[in-house]
C-alpha positions as CSV (number, residue, x, y, z in Angstrom):
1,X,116.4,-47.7,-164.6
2,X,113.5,-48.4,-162.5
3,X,112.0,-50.6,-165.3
4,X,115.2,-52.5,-166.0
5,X,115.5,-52.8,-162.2
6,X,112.0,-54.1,-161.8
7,X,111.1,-51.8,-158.9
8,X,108.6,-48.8,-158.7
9,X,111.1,-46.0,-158.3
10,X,114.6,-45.1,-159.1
11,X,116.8,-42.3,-158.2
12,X,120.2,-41.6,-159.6
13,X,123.3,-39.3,-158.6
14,X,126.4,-38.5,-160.2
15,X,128.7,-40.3,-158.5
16,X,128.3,-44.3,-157.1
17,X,130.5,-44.0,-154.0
18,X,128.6,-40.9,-152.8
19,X,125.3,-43.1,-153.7
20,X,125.9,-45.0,-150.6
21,X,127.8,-42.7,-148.9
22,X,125.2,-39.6,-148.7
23,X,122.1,-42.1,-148.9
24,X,122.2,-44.3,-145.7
25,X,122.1,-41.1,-143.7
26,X,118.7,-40.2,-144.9
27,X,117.6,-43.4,-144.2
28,X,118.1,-43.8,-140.7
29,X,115.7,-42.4,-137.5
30,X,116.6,-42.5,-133.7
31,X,115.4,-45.6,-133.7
32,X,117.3,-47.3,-136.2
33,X,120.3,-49.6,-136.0
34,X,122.4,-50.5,-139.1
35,X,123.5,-53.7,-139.5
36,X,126.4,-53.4,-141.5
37,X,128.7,-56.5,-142.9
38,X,132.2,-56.8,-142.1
39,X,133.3,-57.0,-145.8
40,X,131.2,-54.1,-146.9
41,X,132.5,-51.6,-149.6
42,X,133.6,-48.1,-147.6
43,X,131.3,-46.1,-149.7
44,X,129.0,-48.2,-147.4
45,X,131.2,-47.9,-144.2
46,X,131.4,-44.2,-144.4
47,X,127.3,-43.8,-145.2
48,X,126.8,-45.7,-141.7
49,X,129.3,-43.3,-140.3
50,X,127.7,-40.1,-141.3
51,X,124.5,-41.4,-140.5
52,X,125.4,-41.4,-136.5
53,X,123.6,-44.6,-136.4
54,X,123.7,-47.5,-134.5
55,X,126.5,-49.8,-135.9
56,X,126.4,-53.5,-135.4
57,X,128.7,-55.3,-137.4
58,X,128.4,-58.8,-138.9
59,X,130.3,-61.1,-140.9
60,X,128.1,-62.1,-144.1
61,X,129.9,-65.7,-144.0
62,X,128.7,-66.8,-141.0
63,X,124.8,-65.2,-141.1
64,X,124.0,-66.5,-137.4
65,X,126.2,-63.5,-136.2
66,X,124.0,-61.4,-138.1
67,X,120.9,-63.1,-136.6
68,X,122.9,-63.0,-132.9
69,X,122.7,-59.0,-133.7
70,X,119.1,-59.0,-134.3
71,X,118.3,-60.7,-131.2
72,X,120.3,-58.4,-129.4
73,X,119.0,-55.0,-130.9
74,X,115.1,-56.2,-131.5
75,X,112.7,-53.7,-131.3
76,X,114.8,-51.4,-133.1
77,X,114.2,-50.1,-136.7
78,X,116.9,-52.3,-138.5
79,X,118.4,-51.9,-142.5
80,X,121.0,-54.6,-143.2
81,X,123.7,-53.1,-145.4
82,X,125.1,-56.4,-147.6
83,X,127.1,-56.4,-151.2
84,X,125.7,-59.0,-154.0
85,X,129.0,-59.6,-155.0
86,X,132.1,-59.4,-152.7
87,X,134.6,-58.3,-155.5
88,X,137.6,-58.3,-153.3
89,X,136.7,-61.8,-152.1
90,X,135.1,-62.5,-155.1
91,X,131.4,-64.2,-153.2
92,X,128.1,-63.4,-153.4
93,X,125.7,-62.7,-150.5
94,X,123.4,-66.0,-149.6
95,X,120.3,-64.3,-150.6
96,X,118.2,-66.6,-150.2
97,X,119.2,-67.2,-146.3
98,X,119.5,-63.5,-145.9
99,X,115.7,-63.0,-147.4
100,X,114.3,-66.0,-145.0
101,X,116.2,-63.5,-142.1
102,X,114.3,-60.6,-143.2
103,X,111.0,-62.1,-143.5
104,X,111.8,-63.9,-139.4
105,X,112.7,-60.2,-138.0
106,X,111.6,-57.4,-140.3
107,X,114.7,-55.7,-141.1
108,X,114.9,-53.4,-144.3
109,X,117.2,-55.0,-146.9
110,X,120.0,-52.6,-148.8
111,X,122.0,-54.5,-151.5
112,X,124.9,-53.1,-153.1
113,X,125.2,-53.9,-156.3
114,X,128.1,-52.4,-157.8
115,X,129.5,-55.2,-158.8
116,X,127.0,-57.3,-159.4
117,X,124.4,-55.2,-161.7
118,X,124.9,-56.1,-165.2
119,X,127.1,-59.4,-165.1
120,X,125.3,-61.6,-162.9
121,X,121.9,-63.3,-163.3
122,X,120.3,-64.5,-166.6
123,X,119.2,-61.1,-167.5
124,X,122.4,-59.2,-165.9
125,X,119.9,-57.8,-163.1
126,X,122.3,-59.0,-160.1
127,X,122.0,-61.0,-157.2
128,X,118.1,-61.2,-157.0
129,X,117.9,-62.1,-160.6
130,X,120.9,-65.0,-159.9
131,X,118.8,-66.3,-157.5
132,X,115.5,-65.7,-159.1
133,X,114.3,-63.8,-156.0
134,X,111.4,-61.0,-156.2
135,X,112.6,-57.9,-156.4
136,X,110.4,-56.5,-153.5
137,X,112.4,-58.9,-151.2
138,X,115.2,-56.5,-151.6
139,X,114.0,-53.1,-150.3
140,X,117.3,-50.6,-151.5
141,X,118.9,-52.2,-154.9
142,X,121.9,-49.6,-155.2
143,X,124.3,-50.1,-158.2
144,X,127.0,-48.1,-160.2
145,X,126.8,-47.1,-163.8
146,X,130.4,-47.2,-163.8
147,X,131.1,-50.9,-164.2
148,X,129.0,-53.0,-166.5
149,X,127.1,-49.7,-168.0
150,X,130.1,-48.2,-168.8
151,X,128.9,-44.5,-167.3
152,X,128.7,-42.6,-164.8
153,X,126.8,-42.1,-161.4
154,X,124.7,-44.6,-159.4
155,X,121.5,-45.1,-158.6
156,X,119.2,-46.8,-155.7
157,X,116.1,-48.4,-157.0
158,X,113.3,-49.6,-154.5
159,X,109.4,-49.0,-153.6
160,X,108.5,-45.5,-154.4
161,X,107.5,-44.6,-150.9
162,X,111.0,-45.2,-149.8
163,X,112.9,-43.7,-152.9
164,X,110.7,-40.9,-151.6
165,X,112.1,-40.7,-148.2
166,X,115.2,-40.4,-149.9
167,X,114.1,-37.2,-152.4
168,X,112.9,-35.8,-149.5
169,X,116.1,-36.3,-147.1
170,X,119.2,-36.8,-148.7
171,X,121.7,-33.5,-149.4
172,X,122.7,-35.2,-152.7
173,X,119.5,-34.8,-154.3
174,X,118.9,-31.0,-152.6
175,X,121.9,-29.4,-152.7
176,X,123.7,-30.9,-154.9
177,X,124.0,-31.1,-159.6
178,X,123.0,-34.5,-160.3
179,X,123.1,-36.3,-164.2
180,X,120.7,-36.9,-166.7
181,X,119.2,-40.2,-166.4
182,X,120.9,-42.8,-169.1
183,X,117.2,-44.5,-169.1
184,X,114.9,-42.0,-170.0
């Protein structure tokens, strides 16, 4: 998955909400604020809720609120929790804008791409690959296998030191069963 992603590392768990929802809690130190959008998925609500995090929310149509939130919590460790695709609303993230953000303040970028992965982009990679933007712009690329895979589970792919933080932190890859990987 890794490879098809284009990152360094991949890890995948059995089950896409709990991806999100059991990830973003390892992610997060007392210095970090989540900057989470208004629209977001709740397997992406409820990961910034168990995390015990700083919340700020934002509403990814109008990105100045995000950068309003920036300002007002800089200095702090920041991850920006965004969708590619917006399937209830049926929009995609301005990536491009959002990537210019991250370069201006530093933030760590966590896309998820559960509806996105597989249909969008000339190669089906999502919202990077739509946009043709480097994959190391995006620092968390979480998907489902449930959608355009037609499996199981869900995966976050990213730089291996971070999809090391993650080995090493999150529950659902030491306590709990996880899946064979479909990409071996």
């Amino acid at each position: 998955m890794a490879t098809f992603m284009q990152t360094e590392d991949c890890i995948v768990h059995f089950m896409g909400y709990d991806t999100n929802a059991m990830i973003i809690p390892s992610l997060i130190d007392d210095n970090t604020v989540l900057y989470s959008d208004s629209l977001n998925h709740n397997s992406l609500i409820r990961g910034c809720m168990y995390s015990q995090a700083k919340i700020a929310k934002f509403c990814s149509k109008d990105l100045k609120s995000l950068e309003d939130q920036l300002i007002k919590y800089e200095g702090k460790r920041g991850i920006v929790l965004v969708e590619g695709l917006y399937s209830m609303e049926g929009t995609y993230i301005d990536l491009p804008r959002l990537v210019a953000l991250r370069e201006k303040y530093h933030f760590l970028l966590y896309v998820d791409e559960a509806h996105s992965i597989g249909g969008i982009g000339p190669t089906g990679r999502g919202i990077a690959d739509l946009y043709g933007i480097s994959r190391d712009k995006i620092d968390f690329s979480m998907g489902t296998f449930t959608k355009s895979f037609g499996s199981i589970g869900g995966y976050v792919a990213g730089s291996h030191e971070l999809i090391s933080q993650i080995r090493a932190r999150s529950p659902i890859f030491n306590q709990y069963v996880g899946i064979c990987p479909m990409f071996a």
